[in-house]
PAKOL-401493 format. One record per residue: residue number from 1; x, y, z of N, C-alpha, C in turn; residue in one letter. Coordinates in steps of 0.001 Angstrom, whole numbers, m for minus. Each point is the difference from the previous one (the first is absolute). Layout:
N
{NUM; {X; Y; Z}; {X; Y; Z}; {X; Y; Z}; A} ...
//
This chain:
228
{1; {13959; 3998; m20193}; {m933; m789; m799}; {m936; m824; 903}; X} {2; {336; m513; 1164}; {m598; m847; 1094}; {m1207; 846; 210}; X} {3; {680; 1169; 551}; {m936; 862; 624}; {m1450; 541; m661}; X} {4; {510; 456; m1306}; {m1313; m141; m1089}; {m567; m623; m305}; X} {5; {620; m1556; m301}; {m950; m1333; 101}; {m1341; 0; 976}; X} {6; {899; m156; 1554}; {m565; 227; 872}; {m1242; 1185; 511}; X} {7; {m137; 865; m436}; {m524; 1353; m135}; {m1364; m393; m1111}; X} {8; {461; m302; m1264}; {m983; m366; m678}; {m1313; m840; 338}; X} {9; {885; m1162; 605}; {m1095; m884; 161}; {m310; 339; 936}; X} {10; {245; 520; 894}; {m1441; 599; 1570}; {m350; 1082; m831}; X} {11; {m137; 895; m961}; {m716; 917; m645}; {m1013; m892; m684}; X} {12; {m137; m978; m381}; {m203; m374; m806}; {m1495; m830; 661}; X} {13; {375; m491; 1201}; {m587; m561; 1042}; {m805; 996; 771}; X} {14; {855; 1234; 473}; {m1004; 1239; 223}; {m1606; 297; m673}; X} {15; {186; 165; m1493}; {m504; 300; m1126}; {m1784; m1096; 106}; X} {16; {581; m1550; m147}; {m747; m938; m17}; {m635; 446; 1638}; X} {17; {419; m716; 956}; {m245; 369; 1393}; {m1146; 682; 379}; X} {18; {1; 1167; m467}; {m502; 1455; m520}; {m1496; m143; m531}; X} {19; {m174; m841; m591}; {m526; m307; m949}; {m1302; m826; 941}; X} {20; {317; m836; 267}; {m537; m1157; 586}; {192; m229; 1747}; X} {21; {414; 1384; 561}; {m367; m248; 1344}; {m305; 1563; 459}; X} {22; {m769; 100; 1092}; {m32; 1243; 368}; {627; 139; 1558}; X} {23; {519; 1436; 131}; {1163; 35; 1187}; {m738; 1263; 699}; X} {24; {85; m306; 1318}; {m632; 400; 1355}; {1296; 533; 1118}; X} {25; {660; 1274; m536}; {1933; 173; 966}; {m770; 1442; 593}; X} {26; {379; m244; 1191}; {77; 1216; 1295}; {1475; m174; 646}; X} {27; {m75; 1541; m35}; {1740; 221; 719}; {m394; m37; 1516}; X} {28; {969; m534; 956}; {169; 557; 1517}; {712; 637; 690}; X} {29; {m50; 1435; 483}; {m1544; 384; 586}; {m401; 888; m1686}; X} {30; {643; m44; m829}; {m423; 980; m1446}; {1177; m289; m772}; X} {31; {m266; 696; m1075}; {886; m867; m1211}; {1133; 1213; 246}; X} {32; {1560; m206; m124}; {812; 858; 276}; {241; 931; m1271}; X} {33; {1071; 1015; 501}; {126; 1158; m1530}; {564; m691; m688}; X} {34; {681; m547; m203}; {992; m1031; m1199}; {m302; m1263; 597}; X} {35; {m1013; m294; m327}; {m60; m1829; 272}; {1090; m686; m956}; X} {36; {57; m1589; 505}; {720; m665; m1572}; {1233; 228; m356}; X} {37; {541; 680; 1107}; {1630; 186; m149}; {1054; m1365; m37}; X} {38; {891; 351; 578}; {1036; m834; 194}; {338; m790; 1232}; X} {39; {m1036; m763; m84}; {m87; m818; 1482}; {1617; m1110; 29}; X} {40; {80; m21; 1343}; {758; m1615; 381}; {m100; m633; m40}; X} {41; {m1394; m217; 567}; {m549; m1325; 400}; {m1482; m151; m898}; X} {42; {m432; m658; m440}; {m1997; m222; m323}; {m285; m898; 592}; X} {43; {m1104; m32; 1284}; {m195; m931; 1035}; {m1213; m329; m568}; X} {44; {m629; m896; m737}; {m1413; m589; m282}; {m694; m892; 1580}; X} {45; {m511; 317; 857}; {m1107; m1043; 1247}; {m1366; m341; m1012}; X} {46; {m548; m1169; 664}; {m1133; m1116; m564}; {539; m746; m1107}; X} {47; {935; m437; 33}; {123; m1376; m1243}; {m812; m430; m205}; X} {48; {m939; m603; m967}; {m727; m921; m12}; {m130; m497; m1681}; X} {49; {1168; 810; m758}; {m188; m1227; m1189}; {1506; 229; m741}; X} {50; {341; m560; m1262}; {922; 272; m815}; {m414; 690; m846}; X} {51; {m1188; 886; m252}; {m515; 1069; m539}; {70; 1023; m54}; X} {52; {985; 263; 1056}; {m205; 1471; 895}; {1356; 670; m1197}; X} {53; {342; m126; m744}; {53; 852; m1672}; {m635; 736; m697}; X} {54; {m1427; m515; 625}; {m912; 559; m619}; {26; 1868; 605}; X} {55; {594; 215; 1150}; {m145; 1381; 407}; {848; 780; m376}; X} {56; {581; m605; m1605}; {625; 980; m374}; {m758; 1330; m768}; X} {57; {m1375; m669; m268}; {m920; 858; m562}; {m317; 1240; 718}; X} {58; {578; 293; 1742}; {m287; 924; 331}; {853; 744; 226}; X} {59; {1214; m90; m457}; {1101; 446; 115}; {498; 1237; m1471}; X} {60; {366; 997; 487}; {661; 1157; m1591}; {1079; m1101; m680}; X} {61; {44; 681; m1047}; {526; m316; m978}; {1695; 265; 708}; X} {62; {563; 689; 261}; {1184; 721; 967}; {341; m719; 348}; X} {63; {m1086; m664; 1025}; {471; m647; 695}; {554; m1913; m367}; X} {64; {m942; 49; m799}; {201; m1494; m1246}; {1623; 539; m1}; X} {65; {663; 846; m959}; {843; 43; m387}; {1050; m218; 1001}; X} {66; {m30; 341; 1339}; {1062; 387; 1513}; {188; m1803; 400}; X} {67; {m1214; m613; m198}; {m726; m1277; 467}; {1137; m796; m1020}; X} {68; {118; 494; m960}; {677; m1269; m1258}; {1639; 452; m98}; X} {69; {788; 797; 721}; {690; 374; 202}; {421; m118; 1452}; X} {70; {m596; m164; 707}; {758; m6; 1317}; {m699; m1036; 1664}; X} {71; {m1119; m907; m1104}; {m715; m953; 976}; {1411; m949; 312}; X} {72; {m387; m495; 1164}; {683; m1123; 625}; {m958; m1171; 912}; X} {73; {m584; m826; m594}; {m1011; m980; 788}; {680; m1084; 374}; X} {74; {m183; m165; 1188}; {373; m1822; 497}; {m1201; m601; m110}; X} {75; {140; m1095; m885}; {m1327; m887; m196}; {686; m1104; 480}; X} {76; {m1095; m980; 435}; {m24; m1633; 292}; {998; m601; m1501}; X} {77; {518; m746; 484}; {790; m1108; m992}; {m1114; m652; m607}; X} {78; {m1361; m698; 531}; {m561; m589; m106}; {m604; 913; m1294}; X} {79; {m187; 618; m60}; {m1079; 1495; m835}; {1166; 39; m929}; X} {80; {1126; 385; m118}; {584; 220; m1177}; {290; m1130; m757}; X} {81; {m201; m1355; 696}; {514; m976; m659}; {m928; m1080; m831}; X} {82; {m1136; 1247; 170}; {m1389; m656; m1003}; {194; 499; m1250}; X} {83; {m586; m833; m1271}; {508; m278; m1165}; {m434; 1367; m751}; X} {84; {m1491; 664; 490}; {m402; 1201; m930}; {m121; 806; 1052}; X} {85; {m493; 223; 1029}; {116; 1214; 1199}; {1390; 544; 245}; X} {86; {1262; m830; 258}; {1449; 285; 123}; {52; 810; m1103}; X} {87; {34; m559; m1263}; {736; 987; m1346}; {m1102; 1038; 182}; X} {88; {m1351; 51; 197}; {m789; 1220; m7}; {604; 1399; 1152}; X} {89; {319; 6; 824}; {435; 215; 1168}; {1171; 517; m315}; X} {90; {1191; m88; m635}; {730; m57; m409}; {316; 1092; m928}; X} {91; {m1534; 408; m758}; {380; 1306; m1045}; {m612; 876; 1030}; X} {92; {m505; m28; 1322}; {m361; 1000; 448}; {943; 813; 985}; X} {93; {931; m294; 172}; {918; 527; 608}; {1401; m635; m187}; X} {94; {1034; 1252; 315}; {1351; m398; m721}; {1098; m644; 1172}; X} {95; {m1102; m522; 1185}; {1113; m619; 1022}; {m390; m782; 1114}; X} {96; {m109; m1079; m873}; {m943; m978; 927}; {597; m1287; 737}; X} {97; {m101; 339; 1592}; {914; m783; 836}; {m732; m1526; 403}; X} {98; {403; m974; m248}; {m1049; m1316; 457}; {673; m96; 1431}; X} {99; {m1143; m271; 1281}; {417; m343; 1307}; {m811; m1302; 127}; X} {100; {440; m718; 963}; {m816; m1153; 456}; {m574; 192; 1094}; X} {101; {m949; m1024; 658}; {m245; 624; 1171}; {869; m869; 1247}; X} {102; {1327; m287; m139}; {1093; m699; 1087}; {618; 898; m198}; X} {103; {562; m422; 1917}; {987; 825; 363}; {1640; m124; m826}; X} {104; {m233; 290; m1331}; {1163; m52; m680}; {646; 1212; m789}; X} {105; {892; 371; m575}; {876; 1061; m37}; {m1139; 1003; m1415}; X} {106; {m1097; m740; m478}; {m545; 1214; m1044}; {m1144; 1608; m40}; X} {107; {m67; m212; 1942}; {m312; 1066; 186}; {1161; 1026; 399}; X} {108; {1436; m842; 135}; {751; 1030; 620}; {198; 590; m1136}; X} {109; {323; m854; m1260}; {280; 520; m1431}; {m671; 1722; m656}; X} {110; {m1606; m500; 668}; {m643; 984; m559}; {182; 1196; 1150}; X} {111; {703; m28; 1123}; {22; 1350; 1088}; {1494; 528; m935}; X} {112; {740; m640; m116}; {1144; 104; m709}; {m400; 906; m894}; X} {113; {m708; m346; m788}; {m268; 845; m1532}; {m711; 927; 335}; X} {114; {m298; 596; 1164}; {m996; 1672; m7}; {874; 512; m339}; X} {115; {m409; 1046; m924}; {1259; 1304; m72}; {m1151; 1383; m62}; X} {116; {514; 1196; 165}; {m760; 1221; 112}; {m1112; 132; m1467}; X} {117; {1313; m541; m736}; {m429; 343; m1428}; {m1176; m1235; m733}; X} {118; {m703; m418; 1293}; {m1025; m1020; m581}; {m1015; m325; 1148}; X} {119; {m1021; m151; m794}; {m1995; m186; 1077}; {493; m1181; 234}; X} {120; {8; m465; 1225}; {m606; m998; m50}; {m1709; m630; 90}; X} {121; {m365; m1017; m520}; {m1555; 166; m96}; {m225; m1414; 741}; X} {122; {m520; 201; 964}; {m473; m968; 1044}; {m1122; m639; 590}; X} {123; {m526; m947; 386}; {m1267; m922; 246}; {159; m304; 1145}; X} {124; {417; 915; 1161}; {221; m645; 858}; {m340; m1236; 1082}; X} {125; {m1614; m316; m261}; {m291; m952; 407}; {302; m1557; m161}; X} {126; {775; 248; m1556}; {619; m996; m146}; {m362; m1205; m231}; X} {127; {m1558; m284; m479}; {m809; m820; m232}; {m1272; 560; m369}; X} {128; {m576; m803; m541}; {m1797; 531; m791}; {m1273; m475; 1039}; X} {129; {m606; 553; 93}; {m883; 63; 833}; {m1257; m942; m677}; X} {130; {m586; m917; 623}; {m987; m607; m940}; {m1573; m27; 136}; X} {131; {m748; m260; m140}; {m1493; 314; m106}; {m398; 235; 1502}; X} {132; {774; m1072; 735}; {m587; m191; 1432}; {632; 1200; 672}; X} {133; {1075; 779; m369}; {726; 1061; 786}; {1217; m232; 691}; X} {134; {m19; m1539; m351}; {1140; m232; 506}; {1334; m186; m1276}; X} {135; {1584; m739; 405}; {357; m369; m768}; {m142; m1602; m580}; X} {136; {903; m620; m945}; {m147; m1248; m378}; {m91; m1207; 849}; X} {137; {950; 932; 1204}; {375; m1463; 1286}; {m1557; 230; 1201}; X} {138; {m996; 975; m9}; {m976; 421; 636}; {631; 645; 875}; X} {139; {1031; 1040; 96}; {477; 837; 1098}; {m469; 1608; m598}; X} {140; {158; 652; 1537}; {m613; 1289; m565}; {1216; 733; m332}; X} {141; {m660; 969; m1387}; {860; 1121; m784}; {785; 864; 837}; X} {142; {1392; m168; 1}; {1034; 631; 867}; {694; 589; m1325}; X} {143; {648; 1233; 1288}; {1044; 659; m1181}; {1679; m601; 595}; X} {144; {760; m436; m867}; {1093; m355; m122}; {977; 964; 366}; X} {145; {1231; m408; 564}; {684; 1097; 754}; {1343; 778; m1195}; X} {146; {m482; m694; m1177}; {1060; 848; m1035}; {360; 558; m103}; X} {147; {m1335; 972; m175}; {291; 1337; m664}; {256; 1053; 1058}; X} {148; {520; m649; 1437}; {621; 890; 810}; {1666; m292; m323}; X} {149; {121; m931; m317}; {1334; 49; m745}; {403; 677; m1019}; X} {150; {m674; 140; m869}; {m387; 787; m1437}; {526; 1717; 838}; X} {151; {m1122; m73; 776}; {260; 1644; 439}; {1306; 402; 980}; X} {152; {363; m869; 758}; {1228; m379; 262}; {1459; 754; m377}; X} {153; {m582; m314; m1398}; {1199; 205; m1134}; {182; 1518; m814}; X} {154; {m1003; 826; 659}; {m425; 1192; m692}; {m327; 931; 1311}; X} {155; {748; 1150; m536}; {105; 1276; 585}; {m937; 981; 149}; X} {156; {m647; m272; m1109}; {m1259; 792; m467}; {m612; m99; m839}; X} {157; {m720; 1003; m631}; {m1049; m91; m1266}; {m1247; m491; 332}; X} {158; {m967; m357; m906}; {m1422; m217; 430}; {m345; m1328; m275}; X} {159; {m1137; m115; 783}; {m354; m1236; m338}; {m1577; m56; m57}; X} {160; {m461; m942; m1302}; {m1419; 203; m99}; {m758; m1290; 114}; X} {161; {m803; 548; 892}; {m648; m1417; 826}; {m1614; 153; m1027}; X} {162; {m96; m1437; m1018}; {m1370; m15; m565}; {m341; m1025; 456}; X} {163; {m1360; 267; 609}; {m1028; m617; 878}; {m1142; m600; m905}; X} {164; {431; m1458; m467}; {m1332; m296; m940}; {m1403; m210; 336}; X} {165; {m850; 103; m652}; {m1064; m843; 545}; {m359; m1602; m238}; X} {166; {1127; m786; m915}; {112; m1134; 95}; {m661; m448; m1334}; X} {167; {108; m858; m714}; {m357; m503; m1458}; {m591; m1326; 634}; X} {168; {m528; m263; 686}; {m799; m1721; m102}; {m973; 280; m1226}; X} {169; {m835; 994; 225}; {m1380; 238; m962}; {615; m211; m1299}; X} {170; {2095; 598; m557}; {m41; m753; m1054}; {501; m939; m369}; X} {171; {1101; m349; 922}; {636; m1537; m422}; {465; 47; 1593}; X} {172; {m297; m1362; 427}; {313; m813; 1275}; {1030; m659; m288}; X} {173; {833; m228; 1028}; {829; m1373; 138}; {m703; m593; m335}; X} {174; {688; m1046; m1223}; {m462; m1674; m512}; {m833; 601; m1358}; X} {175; {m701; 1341; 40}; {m730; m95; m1441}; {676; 263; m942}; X} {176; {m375; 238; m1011}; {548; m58; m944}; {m126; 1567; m940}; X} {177; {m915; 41; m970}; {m454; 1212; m855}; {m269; 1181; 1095}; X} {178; {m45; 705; m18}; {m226; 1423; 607}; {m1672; 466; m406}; X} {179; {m913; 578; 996}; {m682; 632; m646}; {m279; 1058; m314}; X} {180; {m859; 229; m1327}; {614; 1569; m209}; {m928; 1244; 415}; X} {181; {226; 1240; m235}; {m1275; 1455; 274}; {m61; m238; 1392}; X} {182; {1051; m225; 1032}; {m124; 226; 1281}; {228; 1241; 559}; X} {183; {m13; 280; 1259}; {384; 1104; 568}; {1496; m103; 804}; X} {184; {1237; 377; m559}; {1115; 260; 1213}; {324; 866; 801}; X} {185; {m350; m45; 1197}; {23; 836; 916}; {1858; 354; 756}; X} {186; {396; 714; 209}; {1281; 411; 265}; {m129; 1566; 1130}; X} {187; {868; m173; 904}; {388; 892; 1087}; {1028; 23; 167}; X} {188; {438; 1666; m164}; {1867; m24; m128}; {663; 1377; 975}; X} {189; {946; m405; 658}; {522; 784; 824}; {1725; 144; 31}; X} {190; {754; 1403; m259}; {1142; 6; 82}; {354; m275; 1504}; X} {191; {1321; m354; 243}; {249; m375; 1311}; {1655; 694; 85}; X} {192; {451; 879; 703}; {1052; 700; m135}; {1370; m1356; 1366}; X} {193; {726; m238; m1116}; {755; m1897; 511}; {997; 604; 1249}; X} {194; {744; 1179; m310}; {655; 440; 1319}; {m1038; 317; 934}; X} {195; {m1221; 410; 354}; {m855; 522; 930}; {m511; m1121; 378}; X} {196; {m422; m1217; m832}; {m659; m1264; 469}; {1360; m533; 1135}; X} {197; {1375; m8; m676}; {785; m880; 464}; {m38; 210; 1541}; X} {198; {m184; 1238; 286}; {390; 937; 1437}; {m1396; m660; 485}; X} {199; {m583; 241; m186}; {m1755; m375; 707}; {302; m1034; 395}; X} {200; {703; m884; m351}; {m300; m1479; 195}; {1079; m903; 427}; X} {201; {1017; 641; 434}; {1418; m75; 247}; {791; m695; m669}; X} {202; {165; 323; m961}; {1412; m284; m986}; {1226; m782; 563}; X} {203; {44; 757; 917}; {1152; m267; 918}; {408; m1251; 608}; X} {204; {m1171; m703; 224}; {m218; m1565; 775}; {m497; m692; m1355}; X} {205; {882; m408; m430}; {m600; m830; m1411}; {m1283; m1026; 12}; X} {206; {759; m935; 1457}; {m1207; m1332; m283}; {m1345; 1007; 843}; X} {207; {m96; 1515; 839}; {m1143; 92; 611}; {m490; 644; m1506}; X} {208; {825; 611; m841}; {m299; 824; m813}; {m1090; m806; m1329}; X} {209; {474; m1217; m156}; {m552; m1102; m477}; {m1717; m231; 438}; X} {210; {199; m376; 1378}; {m1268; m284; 592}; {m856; 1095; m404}; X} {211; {217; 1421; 702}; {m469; 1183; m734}; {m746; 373; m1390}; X} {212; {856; m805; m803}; {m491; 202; m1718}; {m1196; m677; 134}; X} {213; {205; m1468; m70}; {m768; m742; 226}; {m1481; 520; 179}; X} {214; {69; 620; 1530}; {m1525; m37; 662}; {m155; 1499; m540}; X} {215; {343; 973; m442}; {m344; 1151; m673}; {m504; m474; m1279}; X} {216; {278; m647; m1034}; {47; m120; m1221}; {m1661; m499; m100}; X} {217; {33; m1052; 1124}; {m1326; m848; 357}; {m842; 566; 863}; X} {218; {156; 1201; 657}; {m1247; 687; 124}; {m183; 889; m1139}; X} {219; {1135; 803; m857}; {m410; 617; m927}; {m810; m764; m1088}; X} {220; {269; m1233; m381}; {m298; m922; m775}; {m1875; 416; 385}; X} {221; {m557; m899; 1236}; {m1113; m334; 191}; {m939; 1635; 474}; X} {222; {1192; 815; 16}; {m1191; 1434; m120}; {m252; 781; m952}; X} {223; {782; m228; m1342}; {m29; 839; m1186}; {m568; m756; m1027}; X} {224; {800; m1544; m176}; {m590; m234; m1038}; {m1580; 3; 78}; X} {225; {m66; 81; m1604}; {m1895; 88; m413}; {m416; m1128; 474}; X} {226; {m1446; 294; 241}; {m666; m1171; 56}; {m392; m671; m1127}; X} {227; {m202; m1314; m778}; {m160; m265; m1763}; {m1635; m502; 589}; X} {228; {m619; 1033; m1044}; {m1682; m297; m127}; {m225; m1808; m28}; X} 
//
């Protein structure tokens, strides 16, 4: 019953979405024979709003359904513990982990909870990017060493790295309403997680760490779109 709940309302959101934005998705290096499968991981690079829901509009219907059944997001405590964004957030996926950002036991919680049988869906930067390009504290957009933990924990399967082109044009940090009849631009690439792990040595965790990091962030600043 969760799962259909869940399912509905990103259909539902699809539908509207659809409606009122237009979507700009290139595969890298080409779109594969079965795109939209059964990923591990969904790696989103360019944070830059609490909007980024909105790309469910470019997403199959399939995949809505895989998404409401088997997402796993670690969000900020801070984000779930807002009065209408938290409960919104909440029908969009059926497993939503709150972390803080201290060195305290609720990211181990969420390495704990990978299992084969679930995406995890990830931000790895781990903060929103704001008008100036930087983050809130004025430091520059880094990728967080997580989701080498995340992969860590997994043997295999795929992982799909979507490369936004960033939503300032429709809602910034601090604004408010969204604006609408924009263009969302999106760049998406499967990433095969046993072949990455080897590239980058698996083997040495904390070099393997560093590794993610500065890959993720050159992939970051060479794929994503540029936003008109």
């Amino acid at each position: 019953m969760r799962r259909i709940f869940n399912f509905l309302v990103l259909l539902f959101l699809k539908i509207g979405v659809h409606i009122l934005y237009r979507y700009e998705v290139e595969w890298i290096p080409e779109e594969p024979d079965e795109p939209w499968g059964e990923y591990r991981i969904l790696c989103m690079l360019n944070h830059t709003s609490l909007f980024e829901w909105l790309y469910v509009g470019a997403v199959p219907i399939r995949f809505i359904w895989y998404i409401s059944g088997y997402a796993m997001v670690p969000i900020a405590d801070i984000t779930i513990r807002r009065p209408f964004v938290g409960t919104f957030y909440k029908m969009l996926a059926p497993h939503l982990l709150p972390i803080t950002r201290q060195p305290d036991r609720s990211w181990k919680s969420v390495v704990e909870f990978v299992r084969d049988d679930l995406m995890v869906v990830i931000l790895p930067e781990g903060r929103m990017k704001r008008l100036d390009g930087r983050d809130k504290e004025g430091r520059e957009m880094t990728v967080r060493g997580g989701i080498a933990d995340i992969m860590q924990c997994l043997d295999g399967g795929t992982m799909l790295i979507a490369y936004s082109g960033g939503l300032h044009h429709v809602q910034a940090p601090g604004q408010h309403l969204p604006r609408l009849f924009q263009t969302l631009r999106l760049r998406l690439e499967e990433v095969d997680i046993a072949d990455y792990k080897r590239q980058h040595g698996a083997e040495d965790p904390p070099q393997f760490k560093v590794n993610v990091k500065r890959d993720l962030e050159n992939r970051r600043d060479r794929y994503c779109p540029v936003a008109e």
